[in-house]
KEKE-108225 format. One record per residue: z, x, y of N, C-alpha, C in turn. Coordinates in pm, whole numbers, plus 50000, padded with zeros to 5 digits. Layout:
BEGIN
nzz,nxx,nyy,cazz,caxx,cayy,czz,cxx,cyy
Z,X,Y,Z,X,Y,Z,X,Y
...
END
This chain:
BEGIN
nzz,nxx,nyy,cazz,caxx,cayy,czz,cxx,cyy
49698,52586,49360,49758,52453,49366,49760,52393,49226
49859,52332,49194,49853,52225,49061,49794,52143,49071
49736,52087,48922,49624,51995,48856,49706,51850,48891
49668,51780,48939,49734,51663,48961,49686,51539,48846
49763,51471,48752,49729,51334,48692,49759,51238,48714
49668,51172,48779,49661,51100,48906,49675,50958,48808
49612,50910,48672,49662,50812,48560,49799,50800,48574
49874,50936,48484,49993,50957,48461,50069,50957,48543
50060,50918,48680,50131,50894,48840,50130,50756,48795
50083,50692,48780,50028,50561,48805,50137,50476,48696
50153,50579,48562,50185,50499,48424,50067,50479,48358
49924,50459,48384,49819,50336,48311,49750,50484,48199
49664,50375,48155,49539,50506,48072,49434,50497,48156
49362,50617,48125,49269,50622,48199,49100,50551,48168
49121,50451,48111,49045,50319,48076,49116,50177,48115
49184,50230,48221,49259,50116,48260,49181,50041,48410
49168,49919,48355,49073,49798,48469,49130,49841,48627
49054,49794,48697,49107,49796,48862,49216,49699,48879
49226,49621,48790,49289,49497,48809,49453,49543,48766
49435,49638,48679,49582,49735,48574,49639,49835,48699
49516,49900,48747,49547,49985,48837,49607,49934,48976
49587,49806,49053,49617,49790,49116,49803,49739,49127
49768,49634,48984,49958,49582,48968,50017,49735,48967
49983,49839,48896,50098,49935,48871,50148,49997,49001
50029,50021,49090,50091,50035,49221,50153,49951,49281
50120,49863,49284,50202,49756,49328,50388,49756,49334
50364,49771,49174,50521,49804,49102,50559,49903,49150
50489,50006,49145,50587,50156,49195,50553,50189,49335
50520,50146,49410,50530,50126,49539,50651,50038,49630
50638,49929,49519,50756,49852,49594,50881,49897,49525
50907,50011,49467,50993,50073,49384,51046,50176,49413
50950,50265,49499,50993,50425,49547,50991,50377,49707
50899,50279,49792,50934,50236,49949,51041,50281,49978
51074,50412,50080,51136,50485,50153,51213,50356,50231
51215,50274,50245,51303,50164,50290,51362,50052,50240
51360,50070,50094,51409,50002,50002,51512,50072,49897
51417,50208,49869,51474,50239,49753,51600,50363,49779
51675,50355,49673,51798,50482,49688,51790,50548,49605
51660,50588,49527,51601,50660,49443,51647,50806,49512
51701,50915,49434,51654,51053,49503,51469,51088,49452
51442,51133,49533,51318,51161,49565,51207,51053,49595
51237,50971,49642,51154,50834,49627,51063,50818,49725
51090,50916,49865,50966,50949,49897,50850,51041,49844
50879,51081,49807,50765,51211,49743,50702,51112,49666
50730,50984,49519,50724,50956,49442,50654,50838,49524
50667,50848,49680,50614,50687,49697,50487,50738,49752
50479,50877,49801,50368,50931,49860,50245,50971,49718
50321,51045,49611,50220,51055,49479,50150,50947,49445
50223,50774,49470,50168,50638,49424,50043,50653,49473
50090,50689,49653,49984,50604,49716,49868,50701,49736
49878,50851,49685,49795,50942,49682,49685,50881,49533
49755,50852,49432,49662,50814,49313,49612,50730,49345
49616,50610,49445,49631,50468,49418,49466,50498,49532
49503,50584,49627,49351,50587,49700,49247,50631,49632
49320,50715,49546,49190,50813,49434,49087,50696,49338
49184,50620,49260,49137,50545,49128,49094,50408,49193
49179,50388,49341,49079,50220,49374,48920,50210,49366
48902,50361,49463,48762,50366,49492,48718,50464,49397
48588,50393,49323,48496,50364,49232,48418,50495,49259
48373,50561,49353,48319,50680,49373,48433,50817,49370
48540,50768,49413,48667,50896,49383,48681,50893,49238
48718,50787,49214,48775,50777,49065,48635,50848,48929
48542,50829,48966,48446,50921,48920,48399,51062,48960
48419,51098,49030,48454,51256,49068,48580,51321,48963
48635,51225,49001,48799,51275,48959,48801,51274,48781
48755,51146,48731,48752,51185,48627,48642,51296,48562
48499,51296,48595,48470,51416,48587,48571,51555,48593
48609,51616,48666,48666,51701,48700,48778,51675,48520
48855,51573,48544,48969,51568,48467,48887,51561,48280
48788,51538,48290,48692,51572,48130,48697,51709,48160
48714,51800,48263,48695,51925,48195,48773,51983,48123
48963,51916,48094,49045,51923,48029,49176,51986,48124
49167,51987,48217,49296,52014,48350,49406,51968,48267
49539,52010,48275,49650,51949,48233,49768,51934,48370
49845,51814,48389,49907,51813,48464,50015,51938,48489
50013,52001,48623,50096,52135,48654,50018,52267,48630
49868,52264,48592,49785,52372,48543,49747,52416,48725
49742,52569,48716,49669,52586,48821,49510,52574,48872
49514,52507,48995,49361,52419,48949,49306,52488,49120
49123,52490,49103,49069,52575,49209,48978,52504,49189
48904,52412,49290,48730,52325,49289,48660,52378,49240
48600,52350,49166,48458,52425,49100,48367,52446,49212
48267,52563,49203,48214,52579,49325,48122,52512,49337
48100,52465,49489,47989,52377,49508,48030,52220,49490
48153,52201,49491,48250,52079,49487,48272,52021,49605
48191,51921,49640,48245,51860,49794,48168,51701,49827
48281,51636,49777,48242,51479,49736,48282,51388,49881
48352,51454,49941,48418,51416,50026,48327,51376,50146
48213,51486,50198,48160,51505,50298,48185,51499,50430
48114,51466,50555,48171,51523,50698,48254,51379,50752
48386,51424,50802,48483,51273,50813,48543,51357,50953
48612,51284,51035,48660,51309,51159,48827,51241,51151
48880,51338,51155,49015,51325,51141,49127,51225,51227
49188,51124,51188,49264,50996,51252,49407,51029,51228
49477,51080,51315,49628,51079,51273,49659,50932,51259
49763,50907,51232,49845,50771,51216,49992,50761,51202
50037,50745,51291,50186,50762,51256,50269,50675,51180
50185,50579,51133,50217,50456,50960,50189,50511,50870
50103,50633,50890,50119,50662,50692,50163,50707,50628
50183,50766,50509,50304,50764,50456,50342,50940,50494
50288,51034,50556,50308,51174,50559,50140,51248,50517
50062,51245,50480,49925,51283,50408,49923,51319,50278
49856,51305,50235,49766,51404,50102,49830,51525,50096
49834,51526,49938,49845,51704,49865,49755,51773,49901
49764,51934,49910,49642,52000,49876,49559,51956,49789
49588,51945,49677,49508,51881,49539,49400,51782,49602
49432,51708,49680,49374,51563,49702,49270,51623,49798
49323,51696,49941,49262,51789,50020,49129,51872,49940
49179,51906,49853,49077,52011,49837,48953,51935,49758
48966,51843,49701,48849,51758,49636,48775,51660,49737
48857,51598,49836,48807,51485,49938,48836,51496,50055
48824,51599,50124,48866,51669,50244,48947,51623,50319
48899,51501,50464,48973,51484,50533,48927,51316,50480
48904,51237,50353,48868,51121,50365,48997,51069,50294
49087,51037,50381,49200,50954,50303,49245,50824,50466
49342,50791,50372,49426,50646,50488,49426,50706,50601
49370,50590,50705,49453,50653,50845,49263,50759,50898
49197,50791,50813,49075,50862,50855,48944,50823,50870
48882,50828,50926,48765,50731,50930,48624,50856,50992
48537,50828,50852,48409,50857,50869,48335,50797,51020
48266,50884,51103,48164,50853,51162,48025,50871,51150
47955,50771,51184,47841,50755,51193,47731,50837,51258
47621,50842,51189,47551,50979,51246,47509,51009,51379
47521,50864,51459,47487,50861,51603,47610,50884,51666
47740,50935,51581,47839,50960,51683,47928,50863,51769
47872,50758,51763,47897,50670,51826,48032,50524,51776
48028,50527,51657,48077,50446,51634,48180,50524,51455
48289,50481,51478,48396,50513,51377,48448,50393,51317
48519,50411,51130,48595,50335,51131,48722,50369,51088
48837,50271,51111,48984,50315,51136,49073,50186,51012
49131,50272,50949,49221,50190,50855,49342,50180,50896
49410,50079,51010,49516,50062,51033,49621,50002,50925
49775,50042,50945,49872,49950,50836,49886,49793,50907
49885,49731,50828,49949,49576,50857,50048,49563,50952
50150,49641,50982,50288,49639,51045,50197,49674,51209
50098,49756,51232,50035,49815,51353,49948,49658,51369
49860,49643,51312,49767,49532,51335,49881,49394,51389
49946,49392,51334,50068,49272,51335,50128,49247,51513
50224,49421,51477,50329,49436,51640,50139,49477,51773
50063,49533,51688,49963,49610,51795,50055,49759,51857
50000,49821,51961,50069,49949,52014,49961,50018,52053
50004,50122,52112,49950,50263,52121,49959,50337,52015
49788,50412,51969,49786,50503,51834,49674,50637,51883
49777,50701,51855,49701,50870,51881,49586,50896,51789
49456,50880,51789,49399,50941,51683,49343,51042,51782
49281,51156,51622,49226,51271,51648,49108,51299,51610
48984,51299,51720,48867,51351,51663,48815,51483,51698
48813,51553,51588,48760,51682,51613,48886,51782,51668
48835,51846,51756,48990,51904,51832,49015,51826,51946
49004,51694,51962,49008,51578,52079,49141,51490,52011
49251,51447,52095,49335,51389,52068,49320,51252,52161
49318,51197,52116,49259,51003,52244,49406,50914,52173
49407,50863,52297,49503,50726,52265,49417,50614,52272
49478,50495,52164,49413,50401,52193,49481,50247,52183
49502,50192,52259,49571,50039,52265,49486,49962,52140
49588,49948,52012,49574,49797,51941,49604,49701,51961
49578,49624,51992,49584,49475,51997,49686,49380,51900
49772,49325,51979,49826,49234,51782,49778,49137,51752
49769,49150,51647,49625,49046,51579,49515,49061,51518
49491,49190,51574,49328,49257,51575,49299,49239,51403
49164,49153,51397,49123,49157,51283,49052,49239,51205
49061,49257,51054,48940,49373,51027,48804,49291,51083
48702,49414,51121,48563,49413,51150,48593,49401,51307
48701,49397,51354,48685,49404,51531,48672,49539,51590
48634,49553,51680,48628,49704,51743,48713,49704,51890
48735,49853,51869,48771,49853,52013,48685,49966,52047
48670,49954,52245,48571,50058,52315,48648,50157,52334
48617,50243,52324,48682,50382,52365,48531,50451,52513
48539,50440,52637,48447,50422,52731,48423,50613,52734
48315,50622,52709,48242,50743,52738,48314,50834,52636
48369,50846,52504,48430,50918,52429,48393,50950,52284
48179,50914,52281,48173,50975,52199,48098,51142,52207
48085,51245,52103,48019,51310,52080,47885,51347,52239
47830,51267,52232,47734,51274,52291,47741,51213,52462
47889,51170,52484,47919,51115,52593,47924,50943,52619
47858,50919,52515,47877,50715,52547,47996,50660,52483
47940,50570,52472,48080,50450,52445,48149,50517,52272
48230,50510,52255,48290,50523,52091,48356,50383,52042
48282,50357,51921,48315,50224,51922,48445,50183,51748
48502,50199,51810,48654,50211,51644,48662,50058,51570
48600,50070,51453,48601,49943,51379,48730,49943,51305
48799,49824,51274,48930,49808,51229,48903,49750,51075
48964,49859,51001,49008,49784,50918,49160,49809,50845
49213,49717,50756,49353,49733,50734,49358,49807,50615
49470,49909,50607,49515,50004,50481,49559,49839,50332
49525,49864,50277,49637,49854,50175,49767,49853,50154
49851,49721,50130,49952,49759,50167,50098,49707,50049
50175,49764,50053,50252,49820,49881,50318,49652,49824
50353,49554,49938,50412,49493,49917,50336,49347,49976
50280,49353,50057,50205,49218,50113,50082,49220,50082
49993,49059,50041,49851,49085,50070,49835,48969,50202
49728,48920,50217,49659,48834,50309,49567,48733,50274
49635,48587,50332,49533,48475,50295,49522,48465,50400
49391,48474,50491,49360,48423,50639,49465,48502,50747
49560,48407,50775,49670,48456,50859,49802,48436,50810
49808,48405,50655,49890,48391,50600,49940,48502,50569
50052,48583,50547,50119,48652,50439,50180,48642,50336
50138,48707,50205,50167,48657,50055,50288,48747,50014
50380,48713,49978,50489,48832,49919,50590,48785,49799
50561,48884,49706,50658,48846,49558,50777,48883,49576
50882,48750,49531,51007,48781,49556,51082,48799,49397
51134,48941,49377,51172,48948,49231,51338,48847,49251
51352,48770,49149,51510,48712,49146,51543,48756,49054
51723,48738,49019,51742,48730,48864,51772,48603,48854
51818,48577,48716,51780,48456,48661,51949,48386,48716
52032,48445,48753,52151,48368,48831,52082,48296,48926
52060,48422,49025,52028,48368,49170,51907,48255,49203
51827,48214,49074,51745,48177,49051,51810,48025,49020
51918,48051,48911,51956,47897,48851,52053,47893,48990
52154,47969,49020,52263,47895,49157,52198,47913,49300
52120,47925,49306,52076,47975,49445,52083,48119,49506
52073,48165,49623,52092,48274,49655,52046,48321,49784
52094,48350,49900,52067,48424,50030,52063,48549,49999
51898,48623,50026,51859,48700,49983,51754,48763,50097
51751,48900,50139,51699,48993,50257,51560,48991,50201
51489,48974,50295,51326,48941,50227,51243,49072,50340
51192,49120,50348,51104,49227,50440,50969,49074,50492
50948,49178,50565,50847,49082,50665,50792,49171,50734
50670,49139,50797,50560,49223,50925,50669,49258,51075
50758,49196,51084,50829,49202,51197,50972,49288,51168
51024,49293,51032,51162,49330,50992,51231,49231,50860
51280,49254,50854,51418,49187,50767,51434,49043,50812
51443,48975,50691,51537,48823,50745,51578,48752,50607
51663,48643,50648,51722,48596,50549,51677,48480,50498
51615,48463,50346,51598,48346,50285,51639,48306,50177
51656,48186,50219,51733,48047,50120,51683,48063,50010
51724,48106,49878,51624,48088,49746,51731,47960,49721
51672,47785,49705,51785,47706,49612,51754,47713,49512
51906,47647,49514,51944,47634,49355,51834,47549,49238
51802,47598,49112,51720,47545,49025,51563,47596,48996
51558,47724,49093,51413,47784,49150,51375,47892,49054
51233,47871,48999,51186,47929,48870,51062,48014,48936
50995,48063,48818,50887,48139,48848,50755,48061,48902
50694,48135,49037,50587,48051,49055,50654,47965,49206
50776,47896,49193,50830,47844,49330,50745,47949,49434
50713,47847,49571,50630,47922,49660,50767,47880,49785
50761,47959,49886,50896,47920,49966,50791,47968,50112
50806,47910,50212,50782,47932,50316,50836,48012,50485
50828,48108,50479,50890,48141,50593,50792,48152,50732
50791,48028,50812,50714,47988,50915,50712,48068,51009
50577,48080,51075,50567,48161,51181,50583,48319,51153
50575,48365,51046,50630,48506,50983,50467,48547,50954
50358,48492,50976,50272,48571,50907,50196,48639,51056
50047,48685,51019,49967,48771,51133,49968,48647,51277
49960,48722,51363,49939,48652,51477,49784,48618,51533
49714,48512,51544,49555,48461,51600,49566,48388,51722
49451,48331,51757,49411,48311,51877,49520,48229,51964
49532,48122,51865,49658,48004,51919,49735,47971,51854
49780,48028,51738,49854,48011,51598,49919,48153,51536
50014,48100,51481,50085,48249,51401,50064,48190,51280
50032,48268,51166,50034,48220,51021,50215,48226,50964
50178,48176,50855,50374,48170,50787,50333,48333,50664
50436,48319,50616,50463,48377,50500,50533,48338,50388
50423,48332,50336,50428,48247,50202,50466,48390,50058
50593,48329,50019,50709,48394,49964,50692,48333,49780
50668,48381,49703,50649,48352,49580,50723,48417,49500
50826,48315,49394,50930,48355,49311,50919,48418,49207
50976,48545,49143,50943,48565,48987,51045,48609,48949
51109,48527,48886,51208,48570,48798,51223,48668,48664
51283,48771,48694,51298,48894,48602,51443,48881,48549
51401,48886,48393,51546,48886,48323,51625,49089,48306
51710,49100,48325,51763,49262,48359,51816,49264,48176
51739,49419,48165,51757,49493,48031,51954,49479,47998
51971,49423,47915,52133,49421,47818,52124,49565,47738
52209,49632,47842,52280,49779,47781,52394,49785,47723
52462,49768,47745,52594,49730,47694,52660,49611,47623
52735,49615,47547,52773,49557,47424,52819,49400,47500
52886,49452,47623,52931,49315,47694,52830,49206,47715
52728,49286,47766,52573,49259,47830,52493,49147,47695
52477,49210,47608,52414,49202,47503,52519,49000,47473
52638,49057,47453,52747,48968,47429,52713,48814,47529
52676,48855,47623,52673,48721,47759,52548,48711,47724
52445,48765,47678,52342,48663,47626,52299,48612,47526
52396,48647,47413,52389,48578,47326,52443,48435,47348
52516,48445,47412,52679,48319,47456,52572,48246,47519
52475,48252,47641,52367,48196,47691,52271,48133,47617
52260,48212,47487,52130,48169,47418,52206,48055,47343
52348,48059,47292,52413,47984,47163,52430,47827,47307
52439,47860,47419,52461,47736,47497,52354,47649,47550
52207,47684,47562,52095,47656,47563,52057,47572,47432
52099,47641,47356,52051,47537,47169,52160,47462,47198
52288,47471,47209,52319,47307,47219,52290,47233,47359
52216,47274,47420,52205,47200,47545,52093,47122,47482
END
């Protein structure tokens, strides 16, 4: 299998903060998203993100890994675990039909079965935990996981918060209760205030100064929002009732503007912003 550079996926150096590491995924996640982008290959490229992005978050991978990568690996080198390599330890396998497809070999062969969607159990057998996507926690459903050579269905809830469990009745190991703690994946384009949903909306600087009806993604699908006219970086916009669903309340989704000016390639390009800049000084 090839040496994977899991940095050089990313863009960053590999002295780069959690805080570096996290925006870059961010960016190339919401960049290669198999439902956004018309990239050729943009799944593969969205699956490599989110393969690095599990490696370098966590603080115990990302030190394995760089170990390994001081031994001088070069990206595309043929690469084999050193023996006696197994950081990963004993994990019980969770299909998920939200994630993005699985792990490389590469990733496989250093951290076995511990990626998204998989959840370590506990030594009494008894109790697991489960990294659901936002979009599952949100709608809820039926989700196939797999423990061991055991395939179980299990009803999510919509709403279900991290740290809640659900019973799975007489289905552990040893015959008692199995108890599945929730928590949520990471996710490329939304975070979470409470029951709020947070989401960056890139504009350009037209649609920004004239306004603009513009397709926004959401936990539920697609919809259309009003950017008005005069709206700069930082504008927060509200789309009600759009965020997680709780006890007696739905949260909104709270929509935040950033205006990105687009690279002048061409002579025309170059030409209309100068004409912009010469109309601004006399303004």
């Amino acid at each position: 299998m090839e040496f994977k550079d899991y940095y050089q996926i990313l863009g960053v150096e590999a002295s780069a903060s959690d805080a570096e590491i996290k925006t870059a995924y961010r960016r190339l996640a919401r960049k290669y998203h198999p439902d956004v982008s018309k990239e050729k290959g943009a799944e593969d490229r969205f699956k490599a993100v989110n393969e690095a992005y599990e490696v370098l978050k966590d603080k115990e991978k990302r030190a394995q890994y760089d170990q390994l990568k001081a031994g001088g690996f070069r990206p595309g080198e043929d690469f084999r675990p050193p023996p006696g390599f197994n950081p990963g330890g004993f994990h019980y396998d969770f299909s998920d039909a939200g994630d993005a497809g699985g792990f490389s070999d590469f990733f496989e062969s250093l951290f076995g079965a511990s990626r998204r969607g998989q959840a370590r159990q506990a030594p009494s057998g008894s109790r697991v935990s489960l990294a659901i996507p936002l979009e599952r926690a949100y709608a809820g459903g039926k989700q196939k996981i797999r423990i061991g050579n055991r395939t179980l269905e299990v009803m999510i809830p919509a709403g279900i918060r991290p740290g809640q469990s659900i019973r799975l009745a007489g289905q552990s190991e040893r015959g008692g209760d199995l108890m599945i703690e929730i928590a949520y994946q990471e996710h490329p384009e939304f975070e979470l205030d409470g029951l709020n949903v947070l989401y960056t909306l890139t504009v350009m600087p037209w649609q920004a100064a004239l306004g603009a009806t513009i397709e926004v993604p959401t936990l539920a699908g697609k919809v259309s929002l009003k950017v008005p006219e005069g709206s700069d970086t930082g504008k927060r916009l509200r789309l009600k009732g759009r965020g997680m669903p709780g006890k007696n309340q739905k949260g909104d989704q709270l929509v935040d503007i950033e205006v990105s000016a687009p690279v002048a390639v061409t002579e025309e390009q170059k030409a209309l912003y100068a004409r912009m800049a010469e109309l601004y000084r006399e303004n």
